[in-house]
N, C-alpha and C positions, 0 to 999 in steps of 0.2 A: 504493500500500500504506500511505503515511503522510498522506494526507491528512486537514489541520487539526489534526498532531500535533505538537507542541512539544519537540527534541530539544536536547540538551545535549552540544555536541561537542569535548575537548580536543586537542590537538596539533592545529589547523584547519588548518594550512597546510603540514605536512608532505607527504610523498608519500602515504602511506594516509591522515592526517587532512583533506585535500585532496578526494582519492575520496569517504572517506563522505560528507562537507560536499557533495557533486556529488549523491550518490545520493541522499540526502536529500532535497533541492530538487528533484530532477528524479520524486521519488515524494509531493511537494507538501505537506513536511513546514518548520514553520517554525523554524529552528534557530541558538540560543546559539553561536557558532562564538570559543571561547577560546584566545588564542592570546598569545605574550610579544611583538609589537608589530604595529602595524599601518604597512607602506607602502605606496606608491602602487600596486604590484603588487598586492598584498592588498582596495585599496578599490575596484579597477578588478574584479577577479575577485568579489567580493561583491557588486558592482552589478550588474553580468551576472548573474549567477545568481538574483537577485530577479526581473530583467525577466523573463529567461526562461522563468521558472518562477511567479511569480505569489505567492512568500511571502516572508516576512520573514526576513532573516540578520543579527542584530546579533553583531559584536565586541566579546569581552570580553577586557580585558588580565588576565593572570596570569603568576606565575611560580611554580612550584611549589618553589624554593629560597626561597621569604618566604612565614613563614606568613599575614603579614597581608593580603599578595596574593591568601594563597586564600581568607580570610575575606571578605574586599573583594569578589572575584568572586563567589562564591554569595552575598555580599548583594544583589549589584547585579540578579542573578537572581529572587530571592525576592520582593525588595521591587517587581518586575513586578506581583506579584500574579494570575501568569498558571498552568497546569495544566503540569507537567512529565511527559511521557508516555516521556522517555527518557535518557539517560544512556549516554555513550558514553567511555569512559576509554581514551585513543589516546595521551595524549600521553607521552614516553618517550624515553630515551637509551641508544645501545649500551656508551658506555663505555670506556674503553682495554682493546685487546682483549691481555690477560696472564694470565699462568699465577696462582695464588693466590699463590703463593708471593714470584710480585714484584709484586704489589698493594696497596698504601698503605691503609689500612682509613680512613682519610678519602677516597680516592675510593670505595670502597666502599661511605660510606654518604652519598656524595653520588648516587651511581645509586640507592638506595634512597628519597631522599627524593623522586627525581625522577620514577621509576618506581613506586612504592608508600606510601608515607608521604603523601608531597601529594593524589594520586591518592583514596585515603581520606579523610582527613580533607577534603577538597572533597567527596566523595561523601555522607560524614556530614551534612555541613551541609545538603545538597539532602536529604537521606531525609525527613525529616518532613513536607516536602512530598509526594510522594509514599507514603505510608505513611498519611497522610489522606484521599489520593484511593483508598487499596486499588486502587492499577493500577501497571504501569510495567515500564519493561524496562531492564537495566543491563548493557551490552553492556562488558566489559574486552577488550581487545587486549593477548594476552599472545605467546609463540614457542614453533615448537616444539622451540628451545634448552631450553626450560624441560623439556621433556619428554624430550627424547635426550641434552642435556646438549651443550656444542659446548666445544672445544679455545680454553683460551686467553679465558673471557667468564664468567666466574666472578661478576663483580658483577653482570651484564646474567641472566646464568641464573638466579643464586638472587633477586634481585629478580621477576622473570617467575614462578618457580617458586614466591613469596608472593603472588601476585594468582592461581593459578592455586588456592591453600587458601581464598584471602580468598573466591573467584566459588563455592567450593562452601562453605564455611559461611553466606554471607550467601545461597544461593540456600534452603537448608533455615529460616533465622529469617527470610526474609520471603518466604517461600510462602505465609503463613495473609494475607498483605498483597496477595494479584494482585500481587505485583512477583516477574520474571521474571530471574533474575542470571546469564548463562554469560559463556566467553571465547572468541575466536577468539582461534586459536597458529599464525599464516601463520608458512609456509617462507619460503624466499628471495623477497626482492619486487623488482621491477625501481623503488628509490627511492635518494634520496642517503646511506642510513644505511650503502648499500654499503661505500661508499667509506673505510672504514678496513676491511676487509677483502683481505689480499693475492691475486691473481689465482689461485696456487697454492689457495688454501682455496676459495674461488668454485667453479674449477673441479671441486675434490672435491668439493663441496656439488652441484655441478649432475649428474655424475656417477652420485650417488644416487639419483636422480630418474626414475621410469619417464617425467615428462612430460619432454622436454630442455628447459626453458624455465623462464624467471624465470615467478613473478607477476604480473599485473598489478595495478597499486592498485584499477583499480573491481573488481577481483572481490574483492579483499577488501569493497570498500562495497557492492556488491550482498551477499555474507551478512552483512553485520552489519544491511543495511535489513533483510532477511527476520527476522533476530533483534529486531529491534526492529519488527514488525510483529505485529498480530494472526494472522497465516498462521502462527505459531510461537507459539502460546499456551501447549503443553503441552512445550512445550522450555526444559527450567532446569538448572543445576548442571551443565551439559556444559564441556569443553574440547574445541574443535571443530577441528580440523584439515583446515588448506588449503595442503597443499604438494607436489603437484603427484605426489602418489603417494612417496613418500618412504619 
């Protein structure tokens, strides 16, 4: 589905930014895989996935807490001089999971810089590139906390709950561009973001759920390929939900 297309992927090494970076390659797409370091794990699984698949993964460092991290990354991008056909904004923090009321408004807007402020302004950086070529797909990975709202995630919800205004105003001013902007908002995913979440909440969460089962990561990166594939050319400004019947 993405063959010869050049994809732009943050959070690369989490458990969903893992997936897509997988799905990507495995649909023969050559992909920016931006991540805050690179070890051995990291260069052994990027080297696989080139053999295997027959395309290019280079490692970009960033941190989305330093702005000049994010300037630095998309330059290192740009000055490729190469066609950006995608953009995939994964990368993300859940945050201390507290009530508002006992939430420090400095972590509050450290999950914003980290989940939306970085997130954008990297995005901005790469837009003229695309926006020259009138093509492109910009796939956010948002929750669908952001949309039910969840007990106790107050900086993780309403950060999620601004990428999910950002994916529908930026879908309407660059429609007249071919650039295509929606968000997937997964349910519960079987990754390590679990893990500050108490068994009692898991289990009410799962509960919810016509499917009884976590997520898996590639199914979140099989629909984000189809989002970032010409098979979804006339799908924009959606917030797309995948949790398991919810």
């Amino acid at each position: 589905m993405l063959k010869n297309k050049n994809i732009v992927i943050t959070g690369a090494t989490g458990g969903i930014g893992r997936a897509i970076v997988n799905e990507c390659a495995k649909n023969h797409a050559n992909v920016w895989a931006l991540l805050r370091k690179v070890d051995d794990d990291t260069k052994m699984w990027i080297e696989a996935l080139k053999i295997q698949n027959n395309v290019e993964i280079k490692p970009v460092i960033i941190d989305f807490l330093d702005r000049e991290s994010i300037r630095e990354a998309a330059s290192k991008i740009i000055e490729e001089n190469i066609g950006i056909d995608g953009i995939v904004n994964n990368a993300g923090v859940v945050g201390n999971i507290e009530l508002f009321s006992m939430t420090r408004m400095d972590d509050i807007k450290e999950t914003f810089e980290i989940n939306f402020f970085g997130p954008m302004e990297f995005t901005q950086r790469l837009l003229k590139r695309l926006m020259r070529q009138k093509k492109g797909s910009i796939v956010n990975i948002s929750s669908i906390a952001s949309l039910d709202g969840e007990p106790g995630q107050f900086a993780y919800v309403s950060s999620k709950a601004a990428i999910n205004g950002a994916t529908k105003k930026l879908s309407n001013e660059l429609a007249p561009f071919n650039i295509r902007v929606n968000a997937i908002a997964p349910g519960m995913v079987d990754t390590n973001m679990l893990s500050n979440m108490t068994e009692e909440l898991k289990k009410d969460m799962l509960n919810k759920l016509a499917i009884k089962r976590l997520a898996k990561p590639e199914e979140i990166g099989k629909l984000c390929t189809f989002l970032l594939s010409d098979n979804s050319e006339f799908i924009t400004g959606q917030i797309i939900r995948i949790d398991g019947g919810r």
